[in-house]
N, C-alpha and C positions, 0 to 999 in steps of 0.2 A: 811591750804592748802599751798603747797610751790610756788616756783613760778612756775613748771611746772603743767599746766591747769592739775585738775585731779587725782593727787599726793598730799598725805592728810600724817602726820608727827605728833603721836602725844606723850606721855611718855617718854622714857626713852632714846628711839632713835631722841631725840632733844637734849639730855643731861641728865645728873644723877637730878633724882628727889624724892621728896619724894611720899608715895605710894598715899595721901591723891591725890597728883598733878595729877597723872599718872592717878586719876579713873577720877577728873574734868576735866583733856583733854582730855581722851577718850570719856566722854558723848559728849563734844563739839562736836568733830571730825567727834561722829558719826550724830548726826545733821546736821553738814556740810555736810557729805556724801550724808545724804537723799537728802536736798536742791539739790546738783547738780546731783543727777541723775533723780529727778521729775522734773528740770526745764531747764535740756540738757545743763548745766553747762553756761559758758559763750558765748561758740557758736550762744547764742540765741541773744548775743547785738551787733548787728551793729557794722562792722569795720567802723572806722575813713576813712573819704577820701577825696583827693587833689582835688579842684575846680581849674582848668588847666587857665582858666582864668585871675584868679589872682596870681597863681603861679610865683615867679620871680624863682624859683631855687638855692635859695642862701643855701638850703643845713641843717638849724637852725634846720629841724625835722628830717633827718637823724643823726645829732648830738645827737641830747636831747632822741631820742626813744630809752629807754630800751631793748628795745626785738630786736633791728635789722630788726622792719618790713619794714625801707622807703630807700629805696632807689632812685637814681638820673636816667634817663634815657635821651634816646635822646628824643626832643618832638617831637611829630608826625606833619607834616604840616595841618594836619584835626585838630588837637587840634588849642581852641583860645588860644593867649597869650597876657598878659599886653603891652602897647608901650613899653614901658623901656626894653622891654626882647629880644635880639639880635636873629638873626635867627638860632645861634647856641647853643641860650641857652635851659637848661636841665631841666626836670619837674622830679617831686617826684609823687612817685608811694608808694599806701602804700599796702603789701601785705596782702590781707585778712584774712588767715591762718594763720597768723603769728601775726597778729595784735590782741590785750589785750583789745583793745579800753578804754584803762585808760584819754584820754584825753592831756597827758602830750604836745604832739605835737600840739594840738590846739590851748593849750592857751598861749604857745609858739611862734607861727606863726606870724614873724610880718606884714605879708599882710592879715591876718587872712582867709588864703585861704583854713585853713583844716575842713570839716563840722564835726562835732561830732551827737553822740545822741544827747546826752545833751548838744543842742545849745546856746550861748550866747543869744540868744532874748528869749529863755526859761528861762533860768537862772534870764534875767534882768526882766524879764514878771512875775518869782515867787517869785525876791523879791520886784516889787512893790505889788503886790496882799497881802503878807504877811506882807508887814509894813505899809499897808493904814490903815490910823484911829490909828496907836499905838503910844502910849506917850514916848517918851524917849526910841528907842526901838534898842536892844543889839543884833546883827546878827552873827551866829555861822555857817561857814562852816565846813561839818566834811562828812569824807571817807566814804563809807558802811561797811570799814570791820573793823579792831581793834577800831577803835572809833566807831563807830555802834554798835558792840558787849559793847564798854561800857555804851554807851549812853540809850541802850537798858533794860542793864542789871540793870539801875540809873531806869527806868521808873518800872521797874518789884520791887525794891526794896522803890518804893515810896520815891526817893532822888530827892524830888519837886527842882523846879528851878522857878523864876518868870514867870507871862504870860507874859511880853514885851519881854523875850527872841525868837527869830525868829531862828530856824535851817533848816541848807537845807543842805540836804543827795549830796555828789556829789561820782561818782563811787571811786575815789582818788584824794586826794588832790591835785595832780599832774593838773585837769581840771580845777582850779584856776586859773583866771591872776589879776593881778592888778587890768584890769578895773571892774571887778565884785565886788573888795572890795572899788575901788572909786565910784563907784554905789552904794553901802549899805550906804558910806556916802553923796552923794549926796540926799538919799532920806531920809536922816535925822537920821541917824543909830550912837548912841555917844558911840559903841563901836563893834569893831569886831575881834572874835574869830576862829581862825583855828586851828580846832583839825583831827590830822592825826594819821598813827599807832606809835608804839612803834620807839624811833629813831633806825636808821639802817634797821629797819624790814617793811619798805613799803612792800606791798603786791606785786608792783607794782615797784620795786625797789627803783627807783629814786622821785616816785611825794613829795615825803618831801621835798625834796632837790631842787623841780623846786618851788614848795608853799613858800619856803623860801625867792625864789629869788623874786618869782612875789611882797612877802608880803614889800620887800624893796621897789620896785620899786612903790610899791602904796604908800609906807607911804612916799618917795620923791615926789610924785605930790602930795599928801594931804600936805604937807609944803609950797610947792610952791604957792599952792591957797588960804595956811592960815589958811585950816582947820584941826585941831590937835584932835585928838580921841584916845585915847589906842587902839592898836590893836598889837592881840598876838598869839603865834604857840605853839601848846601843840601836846603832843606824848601821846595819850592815850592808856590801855591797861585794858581787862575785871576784869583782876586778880589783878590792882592793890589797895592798901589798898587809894589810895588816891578818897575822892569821889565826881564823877564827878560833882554833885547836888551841893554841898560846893563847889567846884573848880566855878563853875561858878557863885552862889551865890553871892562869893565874884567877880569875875571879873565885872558883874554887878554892885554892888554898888561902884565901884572903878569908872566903867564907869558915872554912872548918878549922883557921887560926892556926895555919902552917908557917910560920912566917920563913923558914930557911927556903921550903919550896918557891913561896910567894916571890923571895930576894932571887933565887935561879932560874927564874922565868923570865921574870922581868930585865935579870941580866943579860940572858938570852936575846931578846928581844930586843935590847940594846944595841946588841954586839952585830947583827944582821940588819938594824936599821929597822925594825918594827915595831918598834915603839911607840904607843900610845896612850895619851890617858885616858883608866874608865870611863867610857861612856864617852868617847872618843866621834866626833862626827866622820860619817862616811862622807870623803871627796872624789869617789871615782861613782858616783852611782847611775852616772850617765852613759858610762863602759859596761855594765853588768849585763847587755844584752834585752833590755829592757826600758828600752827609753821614755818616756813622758813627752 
């Protein structure tokens, strides 16, 4: 799908390919297609919206939103506003039609005024649920779309991955902030993985590029408090030769200080010509069935 809702991209009018490519992007494509026309495409998720309250108006989400949905307005004297906010200060308005609800702006927000679907207390709520009781256990964020399709495609192909691994489907990696991945360590998580699309090829433009920034800002307050974990940002893609099972296999025993496993993975990996390093960019993300 391109970025415009709707608008589906697949063979040869993404670029010169071979015929083998042009028939595996079209099956995608056309799967995609069903998808959104049995399920009224994205219009069915809830826009993103400004809680007036906590609004100061400093503008951070009409910055950061891809799509030009928020803008600044006058606020209304019927709207509440924080103390700090002067009587002629401005509230963000995010426009519903226009808005992706990728999240970018929420997890952006530093007065954390913008609601999303997929709330912070759900977020924090499904990774306690999912790391209570697990040993040593490795937390994987990853997008629904080019890393979904790989993640997906790793489960169809039985490219097992340990059971301590925890993954949690977020619409784009862009709905990441820091505090979500100092929460995964907080609850005990010794290492955490974020797998988004192909680099450059967000679905979603920009959330690679906001995930990047939040993933510094978390591993600067995991230093701060002394706590140290690998945590890493991967660009996955359906079509690439590198496999996600092995790709995390090994982050895994990297995290929980296996290093004999670590060495036999990576060998592996070698020996089959799959080799890549950490955080490795995806180069087939134009094959994933998914074009831009």
């Amino acid at each position: 799908e391109t970025s415009g809702e709707g608008i589906f991209v697949c063979g040869s009018a993404a670029g010169p390919k071979a015929l083998i490519e042009v028939n595996t992007e079209a099956s995608a494509v056309a799967g995609e297609i069903h998808n959104f026309l049995t399920s009224a495409g994205r219009r069915g998720t809830p826009a993103s919206r400004v809680e007036a309250s906590r609004c100061i108006g400093c503008d951070t989400c009409v910055t950061m939103c891809p799509f030009n949905a928020i803008t600044l307005v006058e606020r209304p004297e019927s709207e509440p506003r924080p103390s700090e906010v002067k009587d002629d200060g401005k509230l963000a308005v995010i426009d519903p039609e226009v808005c992706r609800a990728c999240g970018i702006c929420a997890a952006n927000c530093p007065e954390s005024a913008i609601t999303h679907n997929l709330s912070d207390d759900a977020l924090f709520g499904r990774l306690a649920t999912m790391m209570h009781g697990v040993d040593k256990p490795v937390v994987g964020f990853y997008c629904k779309e080019c890393a979904g399709a790989a993640i997906g495609l790793a489960g169809q192909r039985r490219d097992a991955y340990p059971e301590s691994v925890r993954l949690i489907e977020l619409p784009c990696l862009g709905r990441l902030s820091a505090l979500h991945i100092v929460e995964a360590a907080r609850l005990g998580a010794v290492g955490v993985f974020l797998a988004g699309c192909a680099e450059g090829r967000c679905q979603y433009r920009s959330g690679d590029a906001s995930a990047r920034d939040q993933l510094a800002i978390a591993e600067e307050a995991l230093a701060e408090s002394g706590r140290r974990l690998p945590v890493e940002q991967w660009h996955l893609c359906a079509a690439d030769r590198m496999s996600v099972g092995r790709r995390i296999r090994l982050f895994h025993a990297r995290a929980i200080g296996d290093e004999l496993s670590e060495t036999l993975v990576a060998r592996e990996m070698e020996l089959i010509g799959d080799a890549a390093p950490a955080g490795a960019v995806c180069t087939g993300g134009e094959n994933c069935g998914r074009s831009r």
